[in-house]
C-alpha positions in Angstrom: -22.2 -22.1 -7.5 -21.7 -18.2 -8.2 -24.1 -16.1 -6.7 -23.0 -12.8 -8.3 -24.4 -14.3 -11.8 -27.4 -12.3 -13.5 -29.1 -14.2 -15.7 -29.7 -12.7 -19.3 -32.7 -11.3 -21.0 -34.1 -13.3 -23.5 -33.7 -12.1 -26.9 -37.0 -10.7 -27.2 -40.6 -10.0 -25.3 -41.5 -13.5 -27.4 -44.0 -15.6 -24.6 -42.1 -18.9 -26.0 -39.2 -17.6 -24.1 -41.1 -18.4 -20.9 -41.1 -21.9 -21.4 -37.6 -22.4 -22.5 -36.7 -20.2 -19.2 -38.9 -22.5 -17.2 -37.4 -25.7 -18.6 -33.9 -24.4 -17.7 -34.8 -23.4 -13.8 -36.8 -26.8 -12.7 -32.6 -27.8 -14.1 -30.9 -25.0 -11.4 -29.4 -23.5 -14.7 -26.8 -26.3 -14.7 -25.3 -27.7 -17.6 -27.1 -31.0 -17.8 -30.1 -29.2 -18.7 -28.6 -28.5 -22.0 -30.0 -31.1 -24.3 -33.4 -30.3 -22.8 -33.3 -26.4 -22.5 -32.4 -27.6 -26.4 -35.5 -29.5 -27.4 -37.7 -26.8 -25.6 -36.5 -24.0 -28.0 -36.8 -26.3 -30.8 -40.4 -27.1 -30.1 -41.2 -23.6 -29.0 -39.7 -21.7 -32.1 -39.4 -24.8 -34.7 -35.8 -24.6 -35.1 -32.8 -23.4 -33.5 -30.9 -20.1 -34.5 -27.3 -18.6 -33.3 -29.6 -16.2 -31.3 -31.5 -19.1 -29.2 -28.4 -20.9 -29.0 -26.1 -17.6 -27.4 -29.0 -16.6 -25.2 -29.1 -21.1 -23.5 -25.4 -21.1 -23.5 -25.4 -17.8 -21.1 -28.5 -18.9 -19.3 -26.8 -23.0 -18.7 -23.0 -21.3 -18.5 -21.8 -23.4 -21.2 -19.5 -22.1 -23.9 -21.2 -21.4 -27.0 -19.1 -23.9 -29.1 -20.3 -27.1 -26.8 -23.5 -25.7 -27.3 -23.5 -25.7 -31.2 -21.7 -29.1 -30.9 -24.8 -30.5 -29.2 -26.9 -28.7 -31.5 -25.1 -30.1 -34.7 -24.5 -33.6 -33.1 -28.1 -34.7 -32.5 -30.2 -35.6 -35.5 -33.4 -34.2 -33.5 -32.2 -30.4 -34.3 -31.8 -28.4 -36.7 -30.3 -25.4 -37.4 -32.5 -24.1 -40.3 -35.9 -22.7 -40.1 -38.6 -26.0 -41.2 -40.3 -25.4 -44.4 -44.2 -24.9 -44.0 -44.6 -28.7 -44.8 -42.3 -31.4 -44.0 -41.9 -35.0 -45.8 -40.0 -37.8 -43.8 -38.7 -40.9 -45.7 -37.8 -43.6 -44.1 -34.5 -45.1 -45.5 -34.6 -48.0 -43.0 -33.6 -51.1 -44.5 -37.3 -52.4 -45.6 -38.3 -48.7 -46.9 -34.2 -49.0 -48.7 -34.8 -52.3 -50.6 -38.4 -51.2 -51.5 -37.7 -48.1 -53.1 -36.7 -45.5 -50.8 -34.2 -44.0 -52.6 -36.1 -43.4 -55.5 -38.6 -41.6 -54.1 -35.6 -39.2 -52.3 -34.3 -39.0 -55.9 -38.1 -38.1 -57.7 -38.3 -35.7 -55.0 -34.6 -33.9 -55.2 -35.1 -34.1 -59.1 -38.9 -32.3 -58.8 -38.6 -29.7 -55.9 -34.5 -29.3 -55.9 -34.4 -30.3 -52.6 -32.0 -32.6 -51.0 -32.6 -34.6 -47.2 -32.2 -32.0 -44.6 -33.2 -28.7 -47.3 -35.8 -26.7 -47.7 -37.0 -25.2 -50.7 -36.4 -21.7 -51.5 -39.8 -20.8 -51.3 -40.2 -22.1 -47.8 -43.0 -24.6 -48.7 -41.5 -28.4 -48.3 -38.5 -29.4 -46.1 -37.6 -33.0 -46.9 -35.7 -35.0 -44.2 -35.1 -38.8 -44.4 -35.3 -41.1 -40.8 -33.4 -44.0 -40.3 -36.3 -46.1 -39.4 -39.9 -45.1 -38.8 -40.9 -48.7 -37.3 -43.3 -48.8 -40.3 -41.9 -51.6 -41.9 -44.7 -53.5 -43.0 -45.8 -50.2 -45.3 -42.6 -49.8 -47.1 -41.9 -47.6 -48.3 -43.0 -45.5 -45.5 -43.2 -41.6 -46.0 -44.6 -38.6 -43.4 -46.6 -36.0 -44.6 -46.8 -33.5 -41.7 -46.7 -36.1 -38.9 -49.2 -38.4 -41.2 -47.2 -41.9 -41.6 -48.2 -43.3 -45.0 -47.1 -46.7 -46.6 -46.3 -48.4 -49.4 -45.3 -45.7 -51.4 -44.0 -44.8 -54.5 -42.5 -41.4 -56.2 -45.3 -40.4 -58.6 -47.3 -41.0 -55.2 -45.1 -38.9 -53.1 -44.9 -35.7 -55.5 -48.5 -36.0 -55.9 -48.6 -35.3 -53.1 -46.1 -32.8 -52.3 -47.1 -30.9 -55.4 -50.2 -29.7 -53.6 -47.7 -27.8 -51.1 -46.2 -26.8 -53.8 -48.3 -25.8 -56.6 -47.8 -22.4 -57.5 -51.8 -21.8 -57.5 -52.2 -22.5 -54.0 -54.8 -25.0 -54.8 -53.0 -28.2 -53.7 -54.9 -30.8 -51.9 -51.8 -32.4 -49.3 
């Protein structure tokens, strides 16, 4: 191991930065603390951008384009800042045959949002997950980490409308 390496500053006075920095020294700095140095930036800061990913890559000595490779590979991340409310449908096979694509479609077709967007405003980010284990409410949706069942799309932009109304007078 090099003993003439100085670590890097952080990429600014942020106190997030602290925890992403302790995350990679309980790992020695080694490489396998990627994926985890990872998931700490994207729970401390909500997403990750080219800056957070530079600044781990020179912490962990891993070139920039494995980093990014990680960083696009896994589902978990994301490389876009998450809208102030997020909706999750489930397109497991239950949530599928029980109308799960229609409500994507309602939702694409009202907010102009496809899985994995957010909307221009910043409001809604829309992401779809393979299988929430829910499948005795299909079709299962989250609202902001709130799992509800057996829904439908008037339902579902009911709901999201509230985020979104233009008024601010929503009830999500």
């Amino acid at each position: 191991m090099r003993t003439d390496f100085v670590n890097p500053s952080p990429p600014s006075e942020d106190k997030r930065w602290r925890l992403v920095d302790a995350t990679m020294r309980r790992h020695g700095r080694q490489s396998h603390a990627l994926i985890e140095s990872l998931h700490t930036v994207q729970e401390s800061f909500g997403y990750l951008d080219e800056e957070a990913l530079r600044y781990v890559a020179a912490v962990l000595r891993v070139p920039l384009s494995h980093v990014y490779g990680v960083a696009t590979f896994y589902h978990f991340f994301t490389l876009k800042p998450p809208g102030e409310h997020t909706c999750v449908v489930c397109t497991g096979t239950a949530c599928y045959i029980k109308g799960a694509a229609s409500i994507l479609s309602a939702i694409a077709q009202a907010e102009g949002v496809k899985p994995g967007e957010t909307t221009k405003d910043g409001k809604l980010s829309l992401l779809s997950a393979r299988c929430l284990g829910s499948c005795g409410l299909a079709p299962a949706v989250v609202f902001d980490g709130e799992v509800v069942g057996k829904m439908t799309p008037s339902l579902v932009l009911e709901r999201i409308r509230g985020w979104t109304s233009r008024d601010g007078r929503g009830t999500a």
